[in-house]
N, C-alpha and C positions, 0 to 999 in steps of 0.2 A: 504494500500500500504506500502511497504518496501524497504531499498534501498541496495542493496547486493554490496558488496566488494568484487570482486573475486580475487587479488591480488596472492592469493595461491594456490587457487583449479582451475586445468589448463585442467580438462574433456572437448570434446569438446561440440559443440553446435550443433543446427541441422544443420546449412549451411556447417559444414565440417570444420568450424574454429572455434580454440579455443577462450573462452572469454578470455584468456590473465588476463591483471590488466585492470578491468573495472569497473564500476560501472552502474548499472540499476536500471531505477525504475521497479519494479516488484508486480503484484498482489500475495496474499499470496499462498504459495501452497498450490492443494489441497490436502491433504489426504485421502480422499473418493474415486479418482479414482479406479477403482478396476484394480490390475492386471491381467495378464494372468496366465495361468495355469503353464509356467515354472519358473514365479517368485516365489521365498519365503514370505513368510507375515510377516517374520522377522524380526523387526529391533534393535532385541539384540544381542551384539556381543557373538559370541561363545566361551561356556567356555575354558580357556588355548588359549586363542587369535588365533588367524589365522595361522596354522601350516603350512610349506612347507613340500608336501613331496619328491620332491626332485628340488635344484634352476636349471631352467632354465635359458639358457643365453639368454638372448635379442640383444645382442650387434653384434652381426655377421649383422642383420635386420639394424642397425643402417645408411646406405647408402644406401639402399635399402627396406625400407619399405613395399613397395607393394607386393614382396616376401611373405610377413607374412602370404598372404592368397593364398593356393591353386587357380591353374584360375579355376578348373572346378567346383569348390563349386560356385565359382562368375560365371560362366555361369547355373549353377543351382537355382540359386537365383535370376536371371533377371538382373544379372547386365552387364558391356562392360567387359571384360577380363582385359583391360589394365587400369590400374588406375593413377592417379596423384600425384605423391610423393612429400610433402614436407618436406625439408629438411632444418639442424639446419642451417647451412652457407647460404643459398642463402633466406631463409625467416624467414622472424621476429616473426611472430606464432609460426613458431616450434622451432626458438632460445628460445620461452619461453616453450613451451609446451613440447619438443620434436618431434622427424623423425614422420610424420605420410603418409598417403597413404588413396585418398579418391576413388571410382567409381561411375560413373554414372546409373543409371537404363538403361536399354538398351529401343529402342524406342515403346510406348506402355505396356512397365513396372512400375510402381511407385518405388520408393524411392532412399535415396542416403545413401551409406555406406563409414565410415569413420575409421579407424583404428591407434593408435596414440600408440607410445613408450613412456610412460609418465617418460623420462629421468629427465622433469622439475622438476617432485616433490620429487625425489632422491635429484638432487643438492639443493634443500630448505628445505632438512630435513623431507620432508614428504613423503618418497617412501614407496613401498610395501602396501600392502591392507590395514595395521595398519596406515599408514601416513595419508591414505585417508579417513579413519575410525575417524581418530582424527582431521579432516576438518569437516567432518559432525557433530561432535558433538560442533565443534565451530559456526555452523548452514551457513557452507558453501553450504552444497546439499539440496534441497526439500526434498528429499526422497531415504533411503536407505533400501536394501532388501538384506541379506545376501543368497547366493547360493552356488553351489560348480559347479567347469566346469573339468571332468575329474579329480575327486580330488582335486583341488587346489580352492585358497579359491578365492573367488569372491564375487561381489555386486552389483545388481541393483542400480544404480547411477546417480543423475544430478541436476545440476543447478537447472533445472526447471521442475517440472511434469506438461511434453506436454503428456503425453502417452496416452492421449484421440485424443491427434491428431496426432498420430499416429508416433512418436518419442521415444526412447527406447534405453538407456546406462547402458552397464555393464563393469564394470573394473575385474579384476583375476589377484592379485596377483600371480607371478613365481618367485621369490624370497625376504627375508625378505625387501629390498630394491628396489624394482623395481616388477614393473605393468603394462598391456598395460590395453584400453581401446577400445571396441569398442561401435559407434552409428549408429542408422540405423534413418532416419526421411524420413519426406511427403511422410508415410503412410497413406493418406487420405483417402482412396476408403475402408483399411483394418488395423484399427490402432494397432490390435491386431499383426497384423504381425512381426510389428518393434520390439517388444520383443524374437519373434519366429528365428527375423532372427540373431540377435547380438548372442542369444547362441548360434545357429548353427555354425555363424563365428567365436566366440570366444573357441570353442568345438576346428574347424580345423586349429586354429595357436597355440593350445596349442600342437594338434599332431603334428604338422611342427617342434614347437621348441624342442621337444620330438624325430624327428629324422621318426615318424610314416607316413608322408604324402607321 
């Protein structure tokens, strides 16, 4: 067993909220799981670090988060159309974490999807995919997988590898300084899914803030 200090790394968790500054006892991760087939087996940073190719702004989403995702992806995906934003002012998660926007699985669906403007790790000096890259290596994340979403750099990422139970976070860097994150969890029935569905999501708010949706 081990006891993690999350104090910095602000990715959320499967319930839809960030762990914030917490401390957990935790069993060690495992490394064995296998992932799915759009993860990378990578967990060396690519040479010339994390390039942007062109910054995306985030900040327009920043009252409106739930925006971030197309509704007919999220009605293609099993989940309600309308999701729950939470915001810096009115809640203390996202006063740490940043604006995020969670949905429900519609009724006879599995899972919950959660999407977060990781504003927090900007103002602590750890933004953009290289912030988050130099958390992992302070042995903030279980497990990190480098990928690309629509050319921009990203990472299979999180606290804890649940991705046996069917839990699945990847962050994408859109500017040197800034990141979002999406999680998908209580993948039970198809755990592989929760991997399948974060890129998909994270694929269509990279074309949203792109101008493409």
């Amino acid at each position: 067993m081990r006891k993690i200090l999350s104090c910095s790394a602000v990715l959320l968790a499967a319930s839809g909220i960030s762990s914030g500054c917490s401390s957990e006892e935790s069993g060690t991760p495992s490394a064995q799981v296998p992932a799915t087939s759009e993860v990378s087996s990578s967990t060396d940073p690519p040479l010339g670090g994390y390039p942007i190719p062109e910054s995306l702004d985030l900040s327009p989403f920043s009252s409106m988060p739930c925006d971030l995702v197309p509704q007919e992806i999220l009605g293609e995906l099993g989940y309600d159309s309308e999701g729950t934003a939470k915001l810096e002012e009115s809640d203390t998660v996202a006063a740490w974490t940043g604006p995020a926007c969670f949905w429900q699985a519609r009724e006879g669906e599995e899972g919950l999807l959660t999407v977060t403007i990781l504003s927090g790790n900007a103002e602590r000096g750890f933004g953009g995919l290289a912030g988050l890259r130099s958390l992992y290596e302070q042995g903030e994340f279980a497990y990190w997988e480098d990928a690309t979403v629509l050319d921009y750099p990203a990472a299979y990422v999180s606290q804890w590898d649940r991705r046996a139970d069917g839990e699945c976070g990847i962050s994408v860097g859109v500017s040197e300084e800034m990141a979002f994150s999406v999680v998908a969890s209580f993948y039970k029935e198809n755990p592989d899914r929760a991997c399948s569905v974060v890129s998909e999501v994270a694929e269509d708010v990279v074309g949203n803030l792109r101008g493409e949706a």
